[in-house]
C-alpha positions as CSV (number, residue, x, y, z in Angstrom):
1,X,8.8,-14.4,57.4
2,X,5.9,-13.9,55.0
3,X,2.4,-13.3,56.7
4,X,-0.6,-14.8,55.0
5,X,-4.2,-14.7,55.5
6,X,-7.2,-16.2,54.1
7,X,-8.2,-14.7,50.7
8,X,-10.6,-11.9,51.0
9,X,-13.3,-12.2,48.2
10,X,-14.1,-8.2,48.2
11,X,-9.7,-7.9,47.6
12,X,-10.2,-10.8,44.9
13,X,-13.0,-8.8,42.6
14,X,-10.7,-6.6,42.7
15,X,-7.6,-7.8,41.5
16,X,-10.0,-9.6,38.7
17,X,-12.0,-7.9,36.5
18,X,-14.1,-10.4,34.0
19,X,-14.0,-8.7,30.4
20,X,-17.7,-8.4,28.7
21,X,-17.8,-11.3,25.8
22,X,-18.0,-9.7,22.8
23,X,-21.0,-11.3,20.5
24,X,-20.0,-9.9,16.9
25,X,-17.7,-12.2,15.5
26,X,-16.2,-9.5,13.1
27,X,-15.6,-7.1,15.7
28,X,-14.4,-9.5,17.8
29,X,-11.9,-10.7,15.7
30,X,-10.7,-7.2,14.4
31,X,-10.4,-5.9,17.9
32,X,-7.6,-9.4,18.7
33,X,-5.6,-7.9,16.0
34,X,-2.6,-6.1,16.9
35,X,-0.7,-5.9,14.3
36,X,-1.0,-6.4,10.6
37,X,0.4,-9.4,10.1
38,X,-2.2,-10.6,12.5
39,X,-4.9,-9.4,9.9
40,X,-2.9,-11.1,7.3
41,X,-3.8,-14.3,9.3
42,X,-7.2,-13.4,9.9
43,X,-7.3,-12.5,5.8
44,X,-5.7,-15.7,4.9
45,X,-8.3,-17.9,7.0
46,X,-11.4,-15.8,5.5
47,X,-10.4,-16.0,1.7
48,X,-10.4,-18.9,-0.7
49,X,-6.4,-19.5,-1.3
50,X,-6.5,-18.2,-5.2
51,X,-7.4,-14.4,-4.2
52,X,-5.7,-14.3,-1.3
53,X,-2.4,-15.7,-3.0
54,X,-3.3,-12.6,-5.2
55,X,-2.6,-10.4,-2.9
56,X,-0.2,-12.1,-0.7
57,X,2.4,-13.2,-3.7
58,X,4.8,-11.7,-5.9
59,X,6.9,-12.8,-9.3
60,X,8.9,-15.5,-9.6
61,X,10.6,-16.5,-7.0
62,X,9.5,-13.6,-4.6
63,X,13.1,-12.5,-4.1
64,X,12.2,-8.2,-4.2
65,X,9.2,-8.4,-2.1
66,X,10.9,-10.4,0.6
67,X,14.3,-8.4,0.4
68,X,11.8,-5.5,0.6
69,X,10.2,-6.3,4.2
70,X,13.7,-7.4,5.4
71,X,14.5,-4.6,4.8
72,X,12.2,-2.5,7.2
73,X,12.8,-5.1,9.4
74,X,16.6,-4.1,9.4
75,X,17.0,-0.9,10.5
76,X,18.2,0.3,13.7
77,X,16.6,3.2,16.0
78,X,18.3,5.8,17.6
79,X,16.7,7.7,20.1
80,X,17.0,10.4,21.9
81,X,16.3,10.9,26.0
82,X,15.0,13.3,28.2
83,X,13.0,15.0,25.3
84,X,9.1,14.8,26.2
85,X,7.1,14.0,23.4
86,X,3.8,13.8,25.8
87,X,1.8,14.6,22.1
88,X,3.0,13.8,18.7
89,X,1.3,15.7,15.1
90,X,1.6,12.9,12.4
91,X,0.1,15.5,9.9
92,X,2.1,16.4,6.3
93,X,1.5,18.5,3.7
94,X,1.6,16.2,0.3
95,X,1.5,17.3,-3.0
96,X,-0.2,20.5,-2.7
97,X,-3.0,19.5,0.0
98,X,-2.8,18.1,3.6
99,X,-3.2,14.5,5.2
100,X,-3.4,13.1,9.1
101,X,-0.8,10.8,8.4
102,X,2.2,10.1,6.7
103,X,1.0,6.9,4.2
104,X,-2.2,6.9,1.5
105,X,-3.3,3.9,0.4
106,X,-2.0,2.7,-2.8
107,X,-3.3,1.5,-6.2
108,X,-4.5,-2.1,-6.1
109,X,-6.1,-4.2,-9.0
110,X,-9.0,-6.5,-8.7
111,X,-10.0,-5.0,-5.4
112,X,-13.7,-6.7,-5.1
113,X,-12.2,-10.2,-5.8
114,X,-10.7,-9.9,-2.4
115,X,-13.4,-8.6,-0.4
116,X,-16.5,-7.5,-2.1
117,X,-16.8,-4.1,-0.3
118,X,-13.3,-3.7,-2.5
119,X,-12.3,0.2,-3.4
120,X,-15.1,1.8,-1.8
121,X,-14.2,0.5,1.6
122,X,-10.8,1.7,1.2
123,X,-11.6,5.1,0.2
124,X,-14.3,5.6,2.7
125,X,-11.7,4.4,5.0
126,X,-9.1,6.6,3.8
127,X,-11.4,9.6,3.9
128,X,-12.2,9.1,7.7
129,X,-8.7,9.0,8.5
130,X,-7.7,12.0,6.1
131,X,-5.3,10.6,4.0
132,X,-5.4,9.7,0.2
133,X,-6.9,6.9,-1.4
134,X,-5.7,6.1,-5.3
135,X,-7.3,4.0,-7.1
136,X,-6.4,2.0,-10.3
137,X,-6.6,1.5,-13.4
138,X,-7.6,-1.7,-12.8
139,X,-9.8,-1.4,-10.1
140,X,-13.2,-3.1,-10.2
141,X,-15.2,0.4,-8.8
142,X,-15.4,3.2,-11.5
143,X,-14.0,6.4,-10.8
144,X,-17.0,8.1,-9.7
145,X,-17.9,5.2,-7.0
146,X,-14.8,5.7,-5.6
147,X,-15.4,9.9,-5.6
148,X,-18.9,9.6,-4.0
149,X,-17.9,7.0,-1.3
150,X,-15.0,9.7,-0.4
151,X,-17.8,12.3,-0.2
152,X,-20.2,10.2,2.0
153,X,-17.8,10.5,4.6
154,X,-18.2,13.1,6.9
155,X,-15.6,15.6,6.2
156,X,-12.8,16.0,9.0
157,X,-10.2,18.5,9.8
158,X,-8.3,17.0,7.0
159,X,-10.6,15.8,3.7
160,X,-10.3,12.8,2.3
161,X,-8.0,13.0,-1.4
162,X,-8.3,10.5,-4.2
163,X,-5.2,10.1,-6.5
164,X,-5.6,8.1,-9.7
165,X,-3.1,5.6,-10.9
166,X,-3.0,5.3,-14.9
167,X,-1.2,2.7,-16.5
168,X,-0.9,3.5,-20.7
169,X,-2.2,0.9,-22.5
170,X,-2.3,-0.2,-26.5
171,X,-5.5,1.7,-27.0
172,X,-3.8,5.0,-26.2
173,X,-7.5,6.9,-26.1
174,X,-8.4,4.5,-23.5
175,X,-5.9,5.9,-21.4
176,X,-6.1,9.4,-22.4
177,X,-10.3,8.9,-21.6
178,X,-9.6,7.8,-17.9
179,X,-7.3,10.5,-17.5
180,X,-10.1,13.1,-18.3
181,X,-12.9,11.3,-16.1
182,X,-10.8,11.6,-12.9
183,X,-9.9,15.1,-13.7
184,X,-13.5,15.7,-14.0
185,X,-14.3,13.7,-10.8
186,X,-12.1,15.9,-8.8
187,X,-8.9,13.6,-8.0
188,X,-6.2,15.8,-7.8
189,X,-3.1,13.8,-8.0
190,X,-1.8,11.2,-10.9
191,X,0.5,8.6,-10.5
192,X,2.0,7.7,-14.5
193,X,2.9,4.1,-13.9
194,X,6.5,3.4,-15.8
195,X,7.1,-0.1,-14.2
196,X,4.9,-2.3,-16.2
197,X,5.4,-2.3,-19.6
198,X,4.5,-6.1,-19.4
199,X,3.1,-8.7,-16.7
200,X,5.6,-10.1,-13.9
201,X,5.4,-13.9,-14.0
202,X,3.5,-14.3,-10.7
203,X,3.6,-18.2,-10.2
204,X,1.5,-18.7,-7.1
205,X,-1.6,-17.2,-9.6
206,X,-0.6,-19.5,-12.8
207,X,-0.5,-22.5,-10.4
208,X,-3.7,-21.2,-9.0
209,X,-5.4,-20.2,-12.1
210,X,-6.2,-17.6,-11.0
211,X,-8.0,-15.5,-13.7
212,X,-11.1,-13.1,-13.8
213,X,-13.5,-14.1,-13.6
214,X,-12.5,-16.5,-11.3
215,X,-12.8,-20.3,-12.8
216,X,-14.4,-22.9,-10.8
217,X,-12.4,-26.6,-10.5
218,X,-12.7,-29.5,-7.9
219,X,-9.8,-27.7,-5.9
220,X,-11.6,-24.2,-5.6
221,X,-15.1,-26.0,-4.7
222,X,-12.9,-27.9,-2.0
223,X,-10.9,-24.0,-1.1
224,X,-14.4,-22.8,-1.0
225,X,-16.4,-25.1,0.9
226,X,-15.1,-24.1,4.9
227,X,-15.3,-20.1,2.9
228,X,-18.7,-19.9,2.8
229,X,-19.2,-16.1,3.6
230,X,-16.9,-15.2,0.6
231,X,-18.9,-17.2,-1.5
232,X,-21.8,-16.2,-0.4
233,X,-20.7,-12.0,-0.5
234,X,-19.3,-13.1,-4.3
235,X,-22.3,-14.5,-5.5
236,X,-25.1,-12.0,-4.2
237,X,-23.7,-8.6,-5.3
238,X,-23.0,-6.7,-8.2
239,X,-20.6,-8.9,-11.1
240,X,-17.0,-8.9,-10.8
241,X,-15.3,-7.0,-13.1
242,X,-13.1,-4.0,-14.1
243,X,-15.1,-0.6,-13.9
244,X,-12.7,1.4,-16.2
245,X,-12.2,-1.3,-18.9
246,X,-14.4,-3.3,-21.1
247,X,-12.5,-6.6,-21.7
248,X,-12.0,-9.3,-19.4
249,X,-11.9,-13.1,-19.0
250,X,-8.1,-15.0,-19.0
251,X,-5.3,-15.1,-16.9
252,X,-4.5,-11.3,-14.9
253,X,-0.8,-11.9,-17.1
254,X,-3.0,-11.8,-20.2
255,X,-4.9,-9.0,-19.1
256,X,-2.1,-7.1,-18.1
257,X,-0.7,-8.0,-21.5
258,X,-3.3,-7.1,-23.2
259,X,-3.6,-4.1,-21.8
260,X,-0.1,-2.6,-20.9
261,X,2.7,-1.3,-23.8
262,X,6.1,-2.2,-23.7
263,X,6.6,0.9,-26.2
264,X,5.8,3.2,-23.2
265,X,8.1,6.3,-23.2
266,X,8.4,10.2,-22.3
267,X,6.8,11.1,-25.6
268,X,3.3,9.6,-23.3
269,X,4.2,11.6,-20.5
270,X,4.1,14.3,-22.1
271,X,0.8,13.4,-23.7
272,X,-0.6,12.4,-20.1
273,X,1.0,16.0,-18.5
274,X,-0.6,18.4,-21.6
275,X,-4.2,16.3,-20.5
276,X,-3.6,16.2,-16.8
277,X,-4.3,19.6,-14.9
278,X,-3.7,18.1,-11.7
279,X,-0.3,17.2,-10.2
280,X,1.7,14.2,-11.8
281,X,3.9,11.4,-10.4
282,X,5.5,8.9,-11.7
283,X,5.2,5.4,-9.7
284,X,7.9,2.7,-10.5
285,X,11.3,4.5,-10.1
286,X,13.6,2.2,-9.3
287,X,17.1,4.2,-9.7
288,X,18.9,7.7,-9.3
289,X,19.9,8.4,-12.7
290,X,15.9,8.0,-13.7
291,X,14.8,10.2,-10.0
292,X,17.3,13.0,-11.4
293,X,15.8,12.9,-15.4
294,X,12.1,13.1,-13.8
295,X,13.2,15.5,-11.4
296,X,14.5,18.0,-14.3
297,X,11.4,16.8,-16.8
298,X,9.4,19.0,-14.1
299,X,6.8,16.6,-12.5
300,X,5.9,17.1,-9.4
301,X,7.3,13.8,-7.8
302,X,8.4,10.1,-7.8
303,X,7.0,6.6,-6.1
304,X,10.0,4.9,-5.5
305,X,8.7,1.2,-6.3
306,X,9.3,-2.1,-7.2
307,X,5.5,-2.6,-7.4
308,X,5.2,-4.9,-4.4
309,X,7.8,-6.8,-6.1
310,X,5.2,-8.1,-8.5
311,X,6.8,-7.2,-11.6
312,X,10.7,-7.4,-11.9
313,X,12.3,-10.1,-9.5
314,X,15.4,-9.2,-7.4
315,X,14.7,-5.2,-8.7
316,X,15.9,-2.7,-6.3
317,X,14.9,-2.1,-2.6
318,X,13.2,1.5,-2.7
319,X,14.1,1.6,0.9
320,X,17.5,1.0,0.5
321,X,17.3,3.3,-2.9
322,X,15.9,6.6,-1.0
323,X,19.1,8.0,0.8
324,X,21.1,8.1,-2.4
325,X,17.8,9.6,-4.5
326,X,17.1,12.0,-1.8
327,X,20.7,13.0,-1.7
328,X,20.7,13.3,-5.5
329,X,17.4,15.5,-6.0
330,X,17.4,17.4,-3.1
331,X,15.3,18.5,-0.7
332,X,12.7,20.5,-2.5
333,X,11.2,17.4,-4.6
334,X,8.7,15.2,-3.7
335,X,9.6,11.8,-2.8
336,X,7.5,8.9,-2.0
337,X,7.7,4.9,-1.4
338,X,6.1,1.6,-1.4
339,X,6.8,-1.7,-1.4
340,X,7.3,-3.7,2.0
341,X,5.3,-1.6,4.3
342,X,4.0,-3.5,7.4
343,X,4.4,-1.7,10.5
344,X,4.1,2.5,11.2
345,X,7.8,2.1,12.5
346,X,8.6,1.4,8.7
347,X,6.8,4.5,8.0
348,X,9.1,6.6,10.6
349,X,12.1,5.2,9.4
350,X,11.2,6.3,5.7
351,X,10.5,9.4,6.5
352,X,13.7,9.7,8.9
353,X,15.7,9.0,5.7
354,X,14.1,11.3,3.1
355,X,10.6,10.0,1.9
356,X,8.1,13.0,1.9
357,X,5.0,10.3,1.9
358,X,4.4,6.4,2.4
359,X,1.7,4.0,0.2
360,X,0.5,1.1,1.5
361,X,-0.9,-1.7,-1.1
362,X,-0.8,-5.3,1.0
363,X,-1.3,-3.8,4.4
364,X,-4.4,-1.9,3.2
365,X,-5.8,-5.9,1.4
366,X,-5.1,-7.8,4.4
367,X,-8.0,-5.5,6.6
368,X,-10.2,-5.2,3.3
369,X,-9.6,-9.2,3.3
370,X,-10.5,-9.8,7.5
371,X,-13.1,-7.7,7.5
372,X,-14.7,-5.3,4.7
373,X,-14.8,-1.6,5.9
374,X,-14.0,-2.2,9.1
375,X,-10.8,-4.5,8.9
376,X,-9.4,-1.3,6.9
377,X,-10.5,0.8,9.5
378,X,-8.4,-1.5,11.6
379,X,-5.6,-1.5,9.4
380,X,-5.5,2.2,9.5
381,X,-5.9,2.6,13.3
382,X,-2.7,0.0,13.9
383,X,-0.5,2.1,11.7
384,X,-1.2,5.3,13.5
385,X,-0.6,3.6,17.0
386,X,2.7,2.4,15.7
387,X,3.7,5.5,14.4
388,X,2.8,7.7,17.6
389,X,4.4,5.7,19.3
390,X,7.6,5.3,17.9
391,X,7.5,8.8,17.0
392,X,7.3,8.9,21.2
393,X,10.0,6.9,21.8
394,X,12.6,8.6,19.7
395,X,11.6,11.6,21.4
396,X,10.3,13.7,18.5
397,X,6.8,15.3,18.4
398,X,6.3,16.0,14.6
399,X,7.4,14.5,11.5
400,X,9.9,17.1,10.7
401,X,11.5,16.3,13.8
402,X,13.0,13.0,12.0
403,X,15.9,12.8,10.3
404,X,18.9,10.4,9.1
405,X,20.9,9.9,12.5
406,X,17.7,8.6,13.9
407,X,17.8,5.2,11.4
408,X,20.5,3.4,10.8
409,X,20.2,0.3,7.8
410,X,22.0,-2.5,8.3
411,X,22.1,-4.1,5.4
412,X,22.5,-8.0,4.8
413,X,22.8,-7.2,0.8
414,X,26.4,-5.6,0.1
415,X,27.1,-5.1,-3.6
416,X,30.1,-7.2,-4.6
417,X,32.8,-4.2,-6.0
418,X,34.1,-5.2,-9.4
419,X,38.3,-5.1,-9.8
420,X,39.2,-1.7,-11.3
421,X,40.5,-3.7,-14.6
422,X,36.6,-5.3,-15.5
423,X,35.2,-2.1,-14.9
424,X,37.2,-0.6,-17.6
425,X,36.4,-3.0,-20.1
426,X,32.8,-2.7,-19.3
């Protein structure tokens, strides 16, 4: 028989505890996040739909970048019991220097158009963390913006880094110049991008038009008009526009186009590597054969990369690519991926399977995108609580600790094998 009484109010403030309201909406907003697809809502709701489609879409038909987060999202843990992992050291040495965790943030274009704080958010971000920041070719804060936010922060355990990413365009000199001004600024890593000799069709930003600067029409006045705030941050700072190139106005395909070579070839990495003094890594790998030839050419490392599946449509899935390239180059090379990366477990289970470092591009946009500075703050703190804690769970207290038999892929794409006859002919 169950006893009951009446309700004691002292027992009932105690069992309820009223949580202080929270007055800055920002904050507030940031602090509901729990994940970074939640910031991608909060991003998509903040941001007129042309720059957030941006960042958010892919080419064509957006068959690599969703194949990509499937992926991730495919893969099968296997941990271990009755090992205490009470503490867990995310830390890895990367490319000759250190960082606090295993991801950097990646090379995005047209950073201010998303949130007007843009690269110098995500590299003061970065350098709080103590991970790498790289910036772009096509970023819309110059190379020494980027250097001097970096140093504002106050300096850690671990420093902040900044890596440059180059793509070499028509104007060779233009190239070679941008090499030798982040050499000078002190970035220390260079990732030679080989995946876009021309523009993916990205569809969501022709049907958009989407171009820079952005073109006013009936439907972005009517995007615009519940967006006043991003309107409002556009309008009263500094003009949009790229800080390490001189040309703009069109479609970012005709930029792109304009700018990028489809002649590109090792006779420029060579040129780039003879400039360079810094270590060298080439971003866009997107096969074996190509991880081996780099591998032997002597540079320092590889991105394995589809570009956010922004460029070639149904190219290969670097996460399903990196067991057979680690395999093939061995241990002793660095290896690195992109593309797909929305959760610290998909960090864990790269790094289980071979990859020496992680870059985020979208994850890193959707904070910028919810909430300047501190939205990538946010993103940054969310990946390092998912990694600790699946780092915890599989019972493993340092990176090193992770290995293949803790990941298994299952894999919904199976390659269809070929009859021995039509592979002869071939």
């Amino acid at each position: 028989m169950v006893q009951r009484q009446v309700p004691k109010p002292a027992e009932l403030f105690d069992l309820m505890k009223f949580k202080k309201p929270e007055f800055n909406g920002r904050k507030r907003r940031l602090d509901a996040a729990l994940t970074i697809d939640d910031l991608r809502l909060i991003a998509k709701r903040r941001t007129p739909k042309a720059a957030f489609d941006y960042t958010d879409g892919a080419a064509e038909g957006e068959l690599s970048l969703t194949r990509a987060r499937q992926a991730f999202q495919d893969v099968e843990f296997h941990p271990g019991i009755l090992r205490p992992a009470p503490t867990v050291d995310t830390s890895v040495e990367i490319l000759g220097g250190p960082s606090a965790l295993p991801f950097g943030i990646a090379p995005t274009g047209f950073t201010r158009l998303m949130q007007t704080e843009g690269e110098s958010a995500g590299a003061g971000a970065a350098a709080a963390a103590g991970i790498p920041f790289t910036l772009s070719t096509l970023g819309t804060t110059s190379i020494e913006d980027v250097k001097a936010a970096t140093l504002r922060e106050p300096q850690g355990q671990i420093p902040g880094r900044n890596w440059f990413q180059l793509y070499v365009m028509r104007d060779r000199e233009i190239s070679y110049e941008l090499t030798r001004r982040a050499a000078a600024a002190g970035f220390d890593t260079l990732q030679f991008t080989v995946d876009t000799p021309v523009a993916g069709a990205r569809l969501r930003d022709k049907r958009n038009g989407f171009s820079i600067p952005p073109q006013l029409t009936l439907g972005t006045i009517i995007n615009a008009i519940p967006r006043p705030w991003w309107w409002y941050d556009f309008l009263t700072t500094p003009k949009l526009e790229f800080a390490s190139l001189s040309t703009t106005g069109g479609t970012v395909g005709e930029l792109l186009d304009a700018a990028m070579d489809p002649t590109i070839s090792y006779d420029d990495l060579a040129v780039i590597r003879d400039i360079w003094p810094g270590k060298i890594v080439i971003k866009g790998v997107q096969n074996v054969e190509d991880s081996v030839r780099l591998r032997d050419a002597g540079v320092d490392g590889i991105v394995l990369s589809n570009h956010g599946g922004r460029q070639l449509d149904r190219a290969p899935i670097p996460f399903h690519l990196l067991p057979s390239v680690r395999q093939a180059v061995g241990d002793d090379f660095t290896v690195m991926i992109d593309t797909g990366i929305m959760n610290g477990a998909d960090i864990v289970a790269a790094v289980a399977l071979g990859a020496d470092f992680t870059l985020i591009g979208r994850a890193y946009l959707y904070g910028l995108m919810a909430g300047g500075r501190q939205g990538v703050d946010r993103t940054i703190a969310i990946l390092r609580s998912e990694i600790e804690r699946t780092m915890r769970l599989l019972g493993v207290s340092t990176l090193a600790e992770l290995e293949p038999g803790h990941v298994t892929q299952l894999q919904r794409l199976v390659p269809v094998v070929r009859p021995a006859a039509e592979a002869v002919v071939r």
